[in-house]
C-alpha positions in Angstrom: 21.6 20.6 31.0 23.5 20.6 27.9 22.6 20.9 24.4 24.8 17.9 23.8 23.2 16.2 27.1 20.0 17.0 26.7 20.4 15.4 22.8 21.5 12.3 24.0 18.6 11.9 26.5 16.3 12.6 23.7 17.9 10.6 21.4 17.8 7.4 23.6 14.4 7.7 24.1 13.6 8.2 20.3 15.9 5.3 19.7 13.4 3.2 22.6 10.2 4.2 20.6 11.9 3.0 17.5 13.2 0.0 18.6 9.8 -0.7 20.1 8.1 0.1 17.0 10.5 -2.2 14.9 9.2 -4.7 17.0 5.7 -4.6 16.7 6.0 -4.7 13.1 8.9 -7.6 13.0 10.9 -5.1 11.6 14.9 -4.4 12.5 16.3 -1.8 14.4 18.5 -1.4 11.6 16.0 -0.2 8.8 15.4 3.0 10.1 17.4 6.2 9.8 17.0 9.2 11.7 17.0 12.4 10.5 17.4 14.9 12.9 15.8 18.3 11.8 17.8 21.3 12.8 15.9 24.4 11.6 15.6 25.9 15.2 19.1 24.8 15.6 22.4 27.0 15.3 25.3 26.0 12.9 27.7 25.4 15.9 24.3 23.5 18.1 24.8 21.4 14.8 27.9 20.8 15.1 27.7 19.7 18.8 24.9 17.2 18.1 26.9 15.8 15.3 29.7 15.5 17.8 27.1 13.9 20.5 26.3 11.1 17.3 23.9 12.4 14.8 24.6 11.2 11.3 21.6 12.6 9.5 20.9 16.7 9.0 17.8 17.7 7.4 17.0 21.4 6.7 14.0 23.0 4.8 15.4 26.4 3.7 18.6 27.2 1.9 19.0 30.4 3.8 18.7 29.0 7.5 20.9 25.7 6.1 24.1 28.5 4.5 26.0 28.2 7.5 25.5 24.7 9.2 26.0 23.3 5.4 29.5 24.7 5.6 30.4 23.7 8.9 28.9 20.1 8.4 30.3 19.5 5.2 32.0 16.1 4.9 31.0 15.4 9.0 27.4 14.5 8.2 24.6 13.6 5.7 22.7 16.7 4.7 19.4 16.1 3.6 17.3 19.2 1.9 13.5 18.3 2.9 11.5 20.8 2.1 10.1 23.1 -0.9 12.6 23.6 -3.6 12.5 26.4 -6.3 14.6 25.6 -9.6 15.9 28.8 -9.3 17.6 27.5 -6.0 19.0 24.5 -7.1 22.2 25.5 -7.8 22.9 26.1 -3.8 21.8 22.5 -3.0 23.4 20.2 -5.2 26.8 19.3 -4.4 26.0 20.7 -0.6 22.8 18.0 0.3 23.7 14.5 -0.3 19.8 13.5 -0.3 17.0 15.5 -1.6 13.6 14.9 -0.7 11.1 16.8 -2.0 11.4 16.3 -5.8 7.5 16.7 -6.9 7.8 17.5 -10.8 9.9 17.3 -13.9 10.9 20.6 -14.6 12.9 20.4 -10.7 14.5 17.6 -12.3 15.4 18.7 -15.0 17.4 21.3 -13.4 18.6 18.9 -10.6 20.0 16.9 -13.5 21.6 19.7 -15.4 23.4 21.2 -12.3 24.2 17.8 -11.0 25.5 16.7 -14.8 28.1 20.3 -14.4 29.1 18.9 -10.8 29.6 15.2 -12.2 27.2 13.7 -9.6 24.2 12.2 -9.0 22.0 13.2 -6.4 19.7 10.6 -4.8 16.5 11.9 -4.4 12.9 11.0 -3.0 10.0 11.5 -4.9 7.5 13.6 -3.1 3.6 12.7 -3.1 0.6 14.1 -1.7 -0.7 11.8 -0.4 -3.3 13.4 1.5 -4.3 15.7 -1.2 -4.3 18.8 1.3 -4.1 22.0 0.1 -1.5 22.9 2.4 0.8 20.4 1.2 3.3 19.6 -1.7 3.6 16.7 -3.9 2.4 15.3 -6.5 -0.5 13.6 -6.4 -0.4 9.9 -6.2 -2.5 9.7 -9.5 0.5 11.3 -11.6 3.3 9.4 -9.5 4.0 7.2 -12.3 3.9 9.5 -15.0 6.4 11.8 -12.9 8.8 8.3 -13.2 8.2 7.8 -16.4 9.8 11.5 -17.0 12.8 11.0 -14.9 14.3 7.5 -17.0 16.6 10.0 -19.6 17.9 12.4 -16.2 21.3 9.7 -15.7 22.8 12.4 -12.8 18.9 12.2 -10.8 18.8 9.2 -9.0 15.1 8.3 -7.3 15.7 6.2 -3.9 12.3 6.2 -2.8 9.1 8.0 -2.3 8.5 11.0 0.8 5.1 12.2 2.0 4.1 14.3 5.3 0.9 12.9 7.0 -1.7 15.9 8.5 -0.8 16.4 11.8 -3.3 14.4 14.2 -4.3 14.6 17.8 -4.6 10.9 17.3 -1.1 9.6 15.3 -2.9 6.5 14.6 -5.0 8.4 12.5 -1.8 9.0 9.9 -1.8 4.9 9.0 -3.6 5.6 6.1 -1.2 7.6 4.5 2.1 5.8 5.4 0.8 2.8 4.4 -0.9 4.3 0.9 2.9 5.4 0.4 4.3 2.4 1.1 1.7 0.5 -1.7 2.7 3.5 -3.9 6.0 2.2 -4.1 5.7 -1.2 -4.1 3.4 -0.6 -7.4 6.1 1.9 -8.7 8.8 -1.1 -8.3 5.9 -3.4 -10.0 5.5 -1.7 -12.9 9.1 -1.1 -14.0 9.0 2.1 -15.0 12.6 2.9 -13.5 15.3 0.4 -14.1 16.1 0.3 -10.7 13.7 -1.1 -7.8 13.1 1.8 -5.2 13.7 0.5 -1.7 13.3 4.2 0.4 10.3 5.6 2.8 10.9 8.9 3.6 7.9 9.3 6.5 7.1 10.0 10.1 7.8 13.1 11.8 7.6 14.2 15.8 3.9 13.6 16.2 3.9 10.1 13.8 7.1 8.3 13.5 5.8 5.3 15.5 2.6 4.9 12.9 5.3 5.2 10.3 7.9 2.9 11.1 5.0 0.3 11.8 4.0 0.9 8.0 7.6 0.5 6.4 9.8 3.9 7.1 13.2 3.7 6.0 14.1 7.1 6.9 11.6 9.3 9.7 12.6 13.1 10.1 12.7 14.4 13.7 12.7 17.7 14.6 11.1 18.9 19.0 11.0 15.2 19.6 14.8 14.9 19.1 16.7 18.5 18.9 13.9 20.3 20.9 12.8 23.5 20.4 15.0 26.6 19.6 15.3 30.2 18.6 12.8 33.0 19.9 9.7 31.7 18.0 9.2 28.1 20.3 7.4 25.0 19.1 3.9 26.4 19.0 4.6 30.1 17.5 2.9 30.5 14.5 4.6 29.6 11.4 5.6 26.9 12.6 3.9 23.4 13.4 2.8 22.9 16.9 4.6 20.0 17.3 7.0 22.5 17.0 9.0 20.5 14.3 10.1 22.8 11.4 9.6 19.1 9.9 6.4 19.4 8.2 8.4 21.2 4.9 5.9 22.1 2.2 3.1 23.4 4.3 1.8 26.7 4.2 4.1 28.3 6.7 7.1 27.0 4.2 5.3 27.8 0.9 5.3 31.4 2.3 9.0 31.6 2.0 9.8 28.7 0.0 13.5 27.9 -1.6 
């Protein structure tokens, strides 16, 4: 079967399980976006699954994302999900569209001053620990607000929403606590009017969860085995990488190792 075959099977029956979700929760169809995550994925098997109707890109690593970011540019929506360095920023603005793993001030800060030489502004989801595992990035929910209190002066960052990674579960109903702890997270954000904007995004729900996560209020689920499948030498359960075999789960400790 072809790549761009066996993408559209997949991608109906992610588009079932969504659908299905949306209506368990009285939700629409229409609220959720799908990121499809293509770090196993070559540049040109990016290219064909844009062609086959993927709108959404997300990549973790600057270095794996070179390439595809060239040959995508201005055919899809690049979203940079996973740990980002302020030393690396300068490769992502103006190349991502979305950013979703802004988790302290000083990334900001340098997001704003590249974006401010580019004359952009980058929307951006601000990432939170929900959890509070080790392995994890974010900030913790407990300094969320003052995080938002120190983006207000940054005019070229703009925040769309909030992004957290659930531990992965046998179980996926197991996550619910921490989608629906994000979503209350941002409805207090929007309730205490720190930002002079109302944030509307949930960036949540990966392979294993995104079911659990559109019930509780995603906007925007990131799908990597479940929707691309796995690729490259290494497989879904080789280590360094998830076993759902995802390269979704950006900010763990197989991405930390090599972060941005």
């Amino acid at each position: 079967m072809t790549l761009a075959r066996n993408f559209a099977v997949r991608l109906a029956e992610v588009e079932r399980r969504i659908a299905e979700a949306c209506r368990r929760a009285g939700r629409s169809r229409g609220e959720v976006n799908v990121i499809a995550v293509t770090k196993y994925v070559t540049a040109d098997e990016a290219v064909r699954l844009v062609e086959a109707g993927i709108v959404h890109i997300g990549e973790n690593r600057w270095p794996d994302a070179r390439e595809k970011a060239e040959k995508l540019a201005g055919r899809a929506t690049l979203h940079f999900i996973g740990t980002l360095q302020t030393r690396k920023v300068r490769h992502v603005v103006g190349r991502f569209q979305y950013i979703h793993s802004l988790d302290r001030l000083s990334l900001a800060e340098e997001i704003e001053k590249r974006a401010a030489a580019l004359g952009v502004a980058v929307p951006c989801f601000l990432q939170v620990n929900v959890s509070g595992e080790a392995t994890k990035h974010g900030v913790a929910p407990e300094e969320l607000f003052r995080l938002a209190e120190g983006l207000r002066g940054l005019s070229h960052v703009r925040p769309v929403g909030l992004m957290t990674m659930a531990p992965h579960e046998s179980d996926p109903e197991r996550t619910r606590p921490v989608f629906r702890e994000l979503r209350r997270l941002l409805a207090e954000l929007n309730a205490r009017a720190i930002l002079d904007h109302e944030l509307t995004e949930l960036s949540m729900g990966m392979s294993n969860d995104f079911e659990v996560a559109v019930e509780e209020g995603a906007t925007w689920v990131r799908l990597g085995g479940v929707l691309v499948g796995q690729a490259g030498p290494a497989g879904d359960g080789a280590e360094g990488a998830p076993a759902s075999g995802d390269g979704e789960r950006s900010g763990e400790s197989w991405e930390s190792s090599t972060a941005f």
